[in-house]
C-alpha positions as CSV (number, residue, x, y, z in Angstrom):
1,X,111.9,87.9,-129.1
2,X,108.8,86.4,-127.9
3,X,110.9,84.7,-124.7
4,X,111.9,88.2,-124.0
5,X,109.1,89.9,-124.3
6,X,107.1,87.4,-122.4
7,X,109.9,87.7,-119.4
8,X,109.4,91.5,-119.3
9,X,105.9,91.4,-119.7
10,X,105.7,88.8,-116.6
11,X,108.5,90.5,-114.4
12,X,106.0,94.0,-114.7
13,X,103.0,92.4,-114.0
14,X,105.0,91.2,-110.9
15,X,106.5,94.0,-109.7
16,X,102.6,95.9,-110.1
17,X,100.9,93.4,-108.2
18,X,103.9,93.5,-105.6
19,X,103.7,97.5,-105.2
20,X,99.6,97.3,-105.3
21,X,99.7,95.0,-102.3
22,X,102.9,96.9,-100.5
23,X,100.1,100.2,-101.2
24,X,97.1,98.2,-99.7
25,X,98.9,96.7,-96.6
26,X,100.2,100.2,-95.8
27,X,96.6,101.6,-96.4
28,X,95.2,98.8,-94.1
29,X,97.6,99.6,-91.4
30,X,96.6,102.8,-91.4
31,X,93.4,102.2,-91.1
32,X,93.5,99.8,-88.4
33,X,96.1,102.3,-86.5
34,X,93.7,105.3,-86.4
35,X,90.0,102.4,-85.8
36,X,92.0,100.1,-83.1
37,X,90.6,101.8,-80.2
38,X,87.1,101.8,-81.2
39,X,87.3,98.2,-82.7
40,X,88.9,97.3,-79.7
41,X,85.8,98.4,-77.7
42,X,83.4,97.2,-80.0
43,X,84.9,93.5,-79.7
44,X,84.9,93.9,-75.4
45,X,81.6,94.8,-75.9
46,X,80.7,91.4,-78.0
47,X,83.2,89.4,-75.8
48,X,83.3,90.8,-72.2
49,X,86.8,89.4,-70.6
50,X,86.3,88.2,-67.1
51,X,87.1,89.6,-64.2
52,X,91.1,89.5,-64.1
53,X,91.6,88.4,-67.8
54,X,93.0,90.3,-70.6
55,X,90.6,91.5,-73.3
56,X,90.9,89.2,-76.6
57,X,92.5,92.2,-78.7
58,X,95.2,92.8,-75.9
59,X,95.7,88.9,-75.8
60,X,96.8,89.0,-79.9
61,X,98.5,91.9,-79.4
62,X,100.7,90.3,-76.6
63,X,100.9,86.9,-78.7
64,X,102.3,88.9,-81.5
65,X,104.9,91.1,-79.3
66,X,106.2,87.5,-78.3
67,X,106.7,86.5,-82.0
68,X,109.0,89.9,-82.3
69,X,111.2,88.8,-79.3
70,X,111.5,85.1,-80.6
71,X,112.7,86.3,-83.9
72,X,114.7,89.0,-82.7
73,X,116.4,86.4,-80.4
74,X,116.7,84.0,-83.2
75,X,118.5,86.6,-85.0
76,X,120.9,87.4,-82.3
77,X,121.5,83.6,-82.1
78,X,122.0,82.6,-85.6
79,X,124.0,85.8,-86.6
80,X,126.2,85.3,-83.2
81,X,127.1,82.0,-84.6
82,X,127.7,82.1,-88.1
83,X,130.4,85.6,-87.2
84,X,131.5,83.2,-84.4
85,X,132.3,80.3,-86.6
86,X,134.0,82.4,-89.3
87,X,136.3,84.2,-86.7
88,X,137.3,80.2,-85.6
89,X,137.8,80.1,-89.4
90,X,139.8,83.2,-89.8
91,X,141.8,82.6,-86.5
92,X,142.9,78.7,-87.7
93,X,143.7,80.3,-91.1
94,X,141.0,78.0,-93.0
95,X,139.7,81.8,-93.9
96,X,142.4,84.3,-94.2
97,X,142.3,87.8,-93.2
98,X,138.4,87.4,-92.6
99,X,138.4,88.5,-89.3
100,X,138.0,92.0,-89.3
101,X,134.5,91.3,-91.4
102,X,133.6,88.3,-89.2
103,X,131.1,90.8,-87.6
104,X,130.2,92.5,-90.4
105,X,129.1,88.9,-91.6
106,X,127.2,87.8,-88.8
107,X,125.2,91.0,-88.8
108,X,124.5,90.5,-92.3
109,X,122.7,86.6,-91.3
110,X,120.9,88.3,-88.3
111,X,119.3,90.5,-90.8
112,X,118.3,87.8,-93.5
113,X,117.4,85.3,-90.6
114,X,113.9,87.1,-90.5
115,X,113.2,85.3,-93.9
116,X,111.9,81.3,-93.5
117,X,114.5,78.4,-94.9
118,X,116.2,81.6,-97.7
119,X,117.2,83.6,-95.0
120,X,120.6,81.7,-93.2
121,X,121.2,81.2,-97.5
122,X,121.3,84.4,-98.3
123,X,123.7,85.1,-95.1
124,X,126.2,82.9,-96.3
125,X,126.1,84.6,-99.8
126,X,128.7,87.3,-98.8
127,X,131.0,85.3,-96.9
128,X,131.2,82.4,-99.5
129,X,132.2,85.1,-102.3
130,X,134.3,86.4,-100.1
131,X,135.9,83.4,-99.7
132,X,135.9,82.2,-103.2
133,X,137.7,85.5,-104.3
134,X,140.3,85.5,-101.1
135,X,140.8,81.2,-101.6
136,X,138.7,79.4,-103.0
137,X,139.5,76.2,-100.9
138,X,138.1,78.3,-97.5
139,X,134.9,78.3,-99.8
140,X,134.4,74.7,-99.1
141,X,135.0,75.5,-95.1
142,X,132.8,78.3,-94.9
143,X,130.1,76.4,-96.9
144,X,130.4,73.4,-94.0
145,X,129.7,75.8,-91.6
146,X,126.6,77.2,-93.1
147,X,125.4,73.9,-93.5
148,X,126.4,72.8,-89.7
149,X,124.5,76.4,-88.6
150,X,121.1,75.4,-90.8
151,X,120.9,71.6,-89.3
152,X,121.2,73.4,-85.8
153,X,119.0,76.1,-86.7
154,X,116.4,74.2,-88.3
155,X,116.1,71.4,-86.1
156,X,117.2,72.8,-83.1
157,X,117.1,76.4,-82.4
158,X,113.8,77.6,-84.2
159,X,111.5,75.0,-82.9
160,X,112.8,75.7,-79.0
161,X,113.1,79.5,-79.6
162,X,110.1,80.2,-81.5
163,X,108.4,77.4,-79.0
164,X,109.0,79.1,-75.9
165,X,108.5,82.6,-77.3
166,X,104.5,81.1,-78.5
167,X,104.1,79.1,-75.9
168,X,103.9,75.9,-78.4
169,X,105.7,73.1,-78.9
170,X,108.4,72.8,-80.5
171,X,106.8,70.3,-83.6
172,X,103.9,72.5,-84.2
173,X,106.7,75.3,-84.8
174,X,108.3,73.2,-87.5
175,X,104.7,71.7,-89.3
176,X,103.4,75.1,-89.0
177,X,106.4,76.5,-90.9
178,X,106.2,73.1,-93.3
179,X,102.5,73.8,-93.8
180,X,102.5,77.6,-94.4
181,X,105.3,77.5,-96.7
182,X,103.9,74.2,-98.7
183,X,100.1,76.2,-98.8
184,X,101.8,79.0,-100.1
185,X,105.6,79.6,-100.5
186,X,107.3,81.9,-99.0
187,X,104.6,84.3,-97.9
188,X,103.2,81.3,-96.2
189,X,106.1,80.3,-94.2
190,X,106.4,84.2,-93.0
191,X,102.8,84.5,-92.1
192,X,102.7,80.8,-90.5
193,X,104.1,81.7,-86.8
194,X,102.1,84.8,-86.4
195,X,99.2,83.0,-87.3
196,X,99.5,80.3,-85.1
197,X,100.8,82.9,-82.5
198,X,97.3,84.6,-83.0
199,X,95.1,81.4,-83.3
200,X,97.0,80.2,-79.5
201,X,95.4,83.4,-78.0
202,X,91.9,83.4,-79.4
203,X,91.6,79.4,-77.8
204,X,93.4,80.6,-75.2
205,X,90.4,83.2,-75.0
206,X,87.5,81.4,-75.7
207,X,88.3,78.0,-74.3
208,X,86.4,78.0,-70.9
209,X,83.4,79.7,-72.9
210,X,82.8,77.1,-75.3
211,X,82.8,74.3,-72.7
């Protein structure tokens, strides 16, 4: 009884904190929406950009638009591959009669790709029960190629996507993701690439000035 109640007790206070800070960052947003002229202003006031430069608040904004395409082509990628690779499956009978959802799949791991190291995992969720349900011996072919996808993606696709998309290279991409999500978790690992994204510009900005 006292496990239980503990467990609900816990699993409350986490979904409170977890709406409080959904409420807050929509309340922020807002604020920040309707205040981004003036605060825009107020910073080209403080930091003037030179002739023919952007101002600093245009330069994050530009930095962060960049992370949007990179993900949004990482997507495309890994989601193109993995309902790819189980159409090859389905058409070499290793996956039978999964073709008419290999598209249905790969939309499915473009979706979750937008989530660090979980996301290509929770992709392959609804193929691999698929597969164990259909045959379960296509389970273990399905699961290969999951695992042939997140070597590629990891180690391969991210750092050069993401890379060119910031404008960094490719092994700060993969220690920032290792340090964001080792500082703290998951949130971390999402936040990592904007930050660094956002970090770039302000250098970027203030480089020549502090020479």
């Amino acid at each position: 009884t006292n496990k239980i109640v503990n467990f609900v007790e816990g699993a409350a206070i986490s979904i409170g904190k977890t709406l409080f800070g959904l409420v807050l960052l929509l309340v922020v947003s807002v604020y920040m929406l309707l205040d981004m002229e003036r605060f825009g202003r107020a910073i080209d006031r403080r930091y003037p950009p030179r002739p023919g430069e952007e101002p600093l608040l245009r330069s994050i904004e530009h930095a962060l638009a960049s992370y949007v395409r990179g993900q949004l082509l990482l997507s495309l990628i890994i989601g193109t591959s993995a309902g790819f690779g189980l159409w090859v499956l389905a058409a070499a009978g290793l996956l039978p009669h999964a073709q008419q959802y290999a598209l249905l799949f790969g939309a499915a791991v473009a979706i979750t790709e937008v989530i660090p190291y979980l996301g290509l995992g929770l992709g392959a969720t609804p193929p691999l029960a698929y597969a164990v349900v259909v045959h379960p011996v296509s389970a273990l072919w399905v699961a290969l190629l999951f695992l042939g996808i997140h070597q590629i993606e990891g180690h391969v696709v991210v750092p050069n996507v993401m890379g060119k998309a910031l404008r960094l290279h490719p092994l700060l991409v993969i220690f920032g993701l290792a340090a964001g999500a080792e500082v703290y978790g998951l949130p971390g690992a999402l936040i990592s690439l904007p930050l660094l994204a956002v970090v770039r510009a302000i250098w970027e900005f203030f480089a020549d000035r502090i020479k």
